[in-house]
C-alpha positions as CSV (number, residue, x, y, z in Angstrom):
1,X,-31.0,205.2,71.5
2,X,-30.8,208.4,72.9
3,X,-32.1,211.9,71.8
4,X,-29.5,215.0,73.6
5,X,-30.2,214.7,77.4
6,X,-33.0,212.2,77.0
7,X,-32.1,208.2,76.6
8,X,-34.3,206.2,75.5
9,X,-34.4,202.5,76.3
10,X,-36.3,199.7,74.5
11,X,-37.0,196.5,76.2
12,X,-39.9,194.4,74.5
13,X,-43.1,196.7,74.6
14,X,-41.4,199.0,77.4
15,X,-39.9,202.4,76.7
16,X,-37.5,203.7,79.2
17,X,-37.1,207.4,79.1
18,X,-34.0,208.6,81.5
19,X,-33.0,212.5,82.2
20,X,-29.8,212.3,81.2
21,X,-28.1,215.0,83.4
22,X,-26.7,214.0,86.4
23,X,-24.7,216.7,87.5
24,X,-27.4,218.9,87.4
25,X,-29.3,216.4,88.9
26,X,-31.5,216.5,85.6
27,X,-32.6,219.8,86.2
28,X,-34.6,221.0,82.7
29,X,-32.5,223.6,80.4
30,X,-34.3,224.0,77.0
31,X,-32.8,221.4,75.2
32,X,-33.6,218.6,77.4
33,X,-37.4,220.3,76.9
34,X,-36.7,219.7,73.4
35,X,-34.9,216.3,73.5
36,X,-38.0,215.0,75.8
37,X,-40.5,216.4,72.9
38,X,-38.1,214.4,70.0
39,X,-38.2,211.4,73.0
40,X,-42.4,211.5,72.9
41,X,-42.3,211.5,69.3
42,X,-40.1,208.7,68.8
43,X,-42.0,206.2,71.2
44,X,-45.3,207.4,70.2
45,X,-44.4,206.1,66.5
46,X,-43.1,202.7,67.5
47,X,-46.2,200.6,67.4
48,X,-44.3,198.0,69.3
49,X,-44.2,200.6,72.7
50,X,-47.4,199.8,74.6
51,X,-46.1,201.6,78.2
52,X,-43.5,203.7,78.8
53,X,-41.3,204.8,81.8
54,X,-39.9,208.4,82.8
55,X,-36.9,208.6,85.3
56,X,-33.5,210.2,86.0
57,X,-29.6,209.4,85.7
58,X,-27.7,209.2,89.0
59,X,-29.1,210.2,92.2
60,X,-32.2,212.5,91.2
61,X,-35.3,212.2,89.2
62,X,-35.5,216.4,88.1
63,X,-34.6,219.2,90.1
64,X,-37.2,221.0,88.3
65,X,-36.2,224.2,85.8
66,X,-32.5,225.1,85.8
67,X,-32.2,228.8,87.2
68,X,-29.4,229.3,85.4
69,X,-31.0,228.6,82.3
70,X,-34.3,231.4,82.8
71,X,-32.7,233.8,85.0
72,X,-31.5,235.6,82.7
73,X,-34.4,236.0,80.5
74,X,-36.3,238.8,79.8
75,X,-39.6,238.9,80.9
76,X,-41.2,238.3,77.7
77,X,-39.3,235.7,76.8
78,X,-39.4,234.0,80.1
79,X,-43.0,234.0,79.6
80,X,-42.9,232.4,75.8
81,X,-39.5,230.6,75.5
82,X,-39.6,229.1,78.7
83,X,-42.8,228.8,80.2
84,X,-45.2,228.3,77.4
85,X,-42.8,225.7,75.8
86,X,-42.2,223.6,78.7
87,X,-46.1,223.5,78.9
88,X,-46.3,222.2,75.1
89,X,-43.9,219.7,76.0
90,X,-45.7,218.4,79.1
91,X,-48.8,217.8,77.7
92,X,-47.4,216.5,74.5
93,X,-45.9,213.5,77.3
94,X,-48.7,213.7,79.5
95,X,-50.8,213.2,76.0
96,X,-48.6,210.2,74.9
97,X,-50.7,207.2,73.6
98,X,-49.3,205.2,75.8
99,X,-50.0,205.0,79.7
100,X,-46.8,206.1,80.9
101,X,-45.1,205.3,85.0
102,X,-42.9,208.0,86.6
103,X,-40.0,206.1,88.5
104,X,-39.1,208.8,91.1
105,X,-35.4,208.1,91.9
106,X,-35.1,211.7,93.3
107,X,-36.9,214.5,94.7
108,X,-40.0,216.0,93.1
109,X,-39.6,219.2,93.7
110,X,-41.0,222.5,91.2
111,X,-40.5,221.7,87.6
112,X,-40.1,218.2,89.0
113,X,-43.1,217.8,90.8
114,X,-44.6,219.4,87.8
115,X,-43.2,216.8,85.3
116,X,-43.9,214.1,87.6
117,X,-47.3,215.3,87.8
118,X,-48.0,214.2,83.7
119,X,-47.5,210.1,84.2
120,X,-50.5,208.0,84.8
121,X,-48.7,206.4,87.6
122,X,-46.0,207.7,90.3
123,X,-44.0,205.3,92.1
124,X,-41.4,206.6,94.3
125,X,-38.3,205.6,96.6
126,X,-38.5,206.7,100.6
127,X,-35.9,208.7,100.9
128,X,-37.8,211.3,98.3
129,X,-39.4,215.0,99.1
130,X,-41.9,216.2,97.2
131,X,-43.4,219.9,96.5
132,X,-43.7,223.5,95.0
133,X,-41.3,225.8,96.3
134,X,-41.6,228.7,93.9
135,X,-43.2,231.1,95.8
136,X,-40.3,231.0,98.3
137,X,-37.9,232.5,95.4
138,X,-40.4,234.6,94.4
139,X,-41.6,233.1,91.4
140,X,-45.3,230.6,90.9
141,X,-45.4,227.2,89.2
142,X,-44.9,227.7,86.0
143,X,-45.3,224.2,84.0
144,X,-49.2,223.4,85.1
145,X,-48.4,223.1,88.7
146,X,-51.7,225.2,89.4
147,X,-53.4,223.3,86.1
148,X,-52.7,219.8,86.1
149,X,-52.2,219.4,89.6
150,X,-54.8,220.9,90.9
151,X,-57.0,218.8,88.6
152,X,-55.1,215.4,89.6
153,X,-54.7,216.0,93.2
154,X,-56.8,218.9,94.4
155,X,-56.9,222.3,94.8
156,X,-56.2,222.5,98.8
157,X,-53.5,219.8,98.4
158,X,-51.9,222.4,96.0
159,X,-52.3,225.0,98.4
160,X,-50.3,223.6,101.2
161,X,-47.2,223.0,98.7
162,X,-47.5,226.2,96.8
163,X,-48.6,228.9,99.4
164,X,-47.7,227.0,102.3
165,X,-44.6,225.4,101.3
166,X,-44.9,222.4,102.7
167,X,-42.8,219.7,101.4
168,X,-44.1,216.2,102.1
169,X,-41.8,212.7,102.2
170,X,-42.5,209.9,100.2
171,X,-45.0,208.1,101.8
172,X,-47.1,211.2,103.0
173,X,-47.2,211.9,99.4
174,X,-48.4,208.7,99.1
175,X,-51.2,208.8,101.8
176,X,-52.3,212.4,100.3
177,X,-52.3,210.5,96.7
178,X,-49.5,212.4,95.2
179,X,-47.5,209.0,94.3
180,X,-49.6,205.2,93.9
181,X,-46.5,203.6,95.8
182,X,-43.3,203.8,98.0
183,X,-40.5,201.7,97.3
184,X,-36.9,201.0,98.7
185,X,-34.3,203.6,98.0
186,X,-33.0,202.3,94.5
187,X,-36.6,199.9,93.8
188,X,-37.9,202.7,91.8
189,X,-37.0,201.6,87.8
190,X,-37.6,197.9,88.5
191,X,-41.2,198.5,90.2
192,X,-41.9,200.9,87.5
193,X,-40.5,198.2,85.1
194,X,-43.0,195.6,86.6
195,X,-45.8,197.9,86.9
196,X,-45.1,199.3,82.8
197,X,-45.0,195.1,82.0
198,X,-48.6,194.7,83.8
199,X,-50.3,198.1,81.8
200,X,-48.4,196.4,78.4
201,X,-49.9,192.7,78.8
202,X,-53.9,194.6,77.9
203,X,-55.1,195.7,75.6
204,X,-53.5,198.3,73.7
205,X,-56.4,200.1,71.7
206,X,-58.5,199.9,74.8
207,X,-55.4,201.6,77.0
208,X,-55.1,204.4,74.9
209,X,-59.0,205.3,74.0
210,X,-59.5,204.8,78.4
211,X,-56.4,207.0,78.6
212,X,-58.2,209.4,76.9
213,X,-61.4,209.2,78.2
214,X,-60.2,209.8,81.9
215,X,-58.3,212.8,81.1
216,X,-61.5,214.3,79.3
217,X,-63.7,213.3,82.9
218,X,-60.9,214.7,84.8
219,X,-61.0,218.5,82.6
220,X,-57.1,217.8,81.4
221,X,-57.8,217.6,77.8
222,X,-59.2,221.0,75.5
223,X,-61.2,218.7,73.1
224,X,-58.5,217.0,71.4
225,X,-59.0,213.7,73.0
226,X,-62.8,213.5,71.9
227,X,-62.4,214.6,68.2
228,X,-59.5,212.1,68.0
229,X,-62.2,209.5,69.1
230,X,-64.3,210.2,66.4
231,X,-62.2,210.2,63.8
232,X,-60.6,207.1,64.8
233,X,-64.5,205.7,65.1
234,X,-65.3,207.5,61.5
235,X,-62.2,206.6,59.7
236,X,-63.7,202.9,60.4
237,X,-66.6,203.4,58.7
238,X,-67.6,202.6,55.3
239,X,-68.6,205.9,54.7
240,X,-65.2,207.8,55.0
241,X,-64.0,205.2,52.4
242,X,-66.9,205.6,50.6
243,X,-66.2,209.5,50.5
244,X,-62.5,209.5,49.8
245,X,-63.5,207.2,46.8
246,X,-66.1,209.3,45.5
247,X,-63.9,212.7,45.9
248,X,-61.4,211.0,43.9
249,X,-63.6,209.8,41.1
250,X,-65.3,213.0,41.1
251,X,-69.2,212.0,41.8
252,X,-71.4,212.0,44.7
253,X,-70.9,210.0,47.5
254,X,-73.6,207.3,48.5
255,X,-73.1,207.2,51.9
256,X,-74.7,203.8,53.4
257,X,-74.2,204.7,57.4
258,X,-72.2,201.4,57.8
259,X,-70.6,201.4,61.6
């Protein structure tokens, strides 16, 4: 299956999800944004996805945003059609039910890093860089690079790639806790395969719900994640049926506090 520039790859409880733009070497244009929304959607509804992978075609993960596709914007719409949508999109992935592994084929650099930054787990090959170079072209990180990041890695960690722009290899990134492992060049999809088989063989509700709960101890989530606990908690009561049914026939409820 395949949605645009995003293909998506079903093997048993695994979704694969591969950048398909090589020759960009899967920098982001709009409609790979788009086709990676469409992507989440369409392994969120499978109930037989328990883990999912991100990577990219050919020889790089994401080069981050494509210039060529914002320079020319004006600022206003840099700041709504690009920006702000690329945001929704990461945090509809990094919101996915589903733990989900980033397979780092290629350097993780800007919009890469960024994207990157939305899996659960990071495993990368050692030939990789990693960083935030947008203040050297004038620009800052634009897709929750000074959000999510410094939420999931630290705030000084940030400043070293963002003001400083130091770009780290593979395994510093590893020793500062920007990726959970270093691989051979080329290792990347099958240890993320491995590691995507391990998260599938618990406990799905229990994945999700702890999923959730770390993001809300870690400040990600806006209150989303806890009132989609409680309605998942109400909705298996017998008073929400008890409710429904008594809406529908049009008399009071008698509500019996059954957990």
């Amino acid at each position: 299956m395949s949605s645009g520039t995003v293909k998506i790859t079903l093997e048993g409880p695994v979704a694969i999800l591969t950048l398909s733009r090589p020759e960009k070497l899967n920098a982001l244009d709009l409609d790979m944004l788009s086709a990676l929304s469409s992507a989440a959607d369409e392994i969120e509804a499978n109930p037989a996805v328990r883990a999912a992978i991100l990577t990219g075609e050919g020889k790089g993960f994401s080069a981050g945003g494509d210039i060529k596709a914002w320079a020319g914007m004006q600022p206003q719409e840099f700041g709504h059609a690009w920006v702000r949508h690329g945001h929704r999109v990461f945090e509809r992935l990094a919101t996915l039910r589903m733990p989900l592994v980033a397979a780092l084929n290629g350097h993780a650099l800007g919009g890469g890093l960024e994207l990157a930054g939305i899996a659960d787990i990071r495993i990368a090959e050692n030939h990789i860089r990693i960083g935030l170079p947008e203040t050297g072209l004038g620009m800052v990180p634009g897709w929750s690079g000074t959000q999510r990041l410094v939420k999931r890695f630290g705030a000084q960690l940030v400043r070293r790639m963002a003001l400083g722009g130091e770009i780290f290899s593979a395994q510093e990134a590893c020793t500062l806790g920007l990726v959970d492992a270093v691989v051979e060049t080329g290792g990347s999809v099958d240890a993320a395969r491995a590691y995507a088989m391990r998260i599938a063989d618990r406990g799905p509700a229990a994945l999700e719900i702890t999923k959730m709960m770390i993001a809300m101890a870690n400040g990600e989530d806006n209150g989303s994640a806890a009132e989609a606990l409680g309605s998942i908690l109400v909705a298996k009561t017998g008073d929400l049926k008890e409710g429904v049914t008594a809406f529908g026939e049009k008399r009071p409820a008698q509500f019996k506090g059954e957990w």
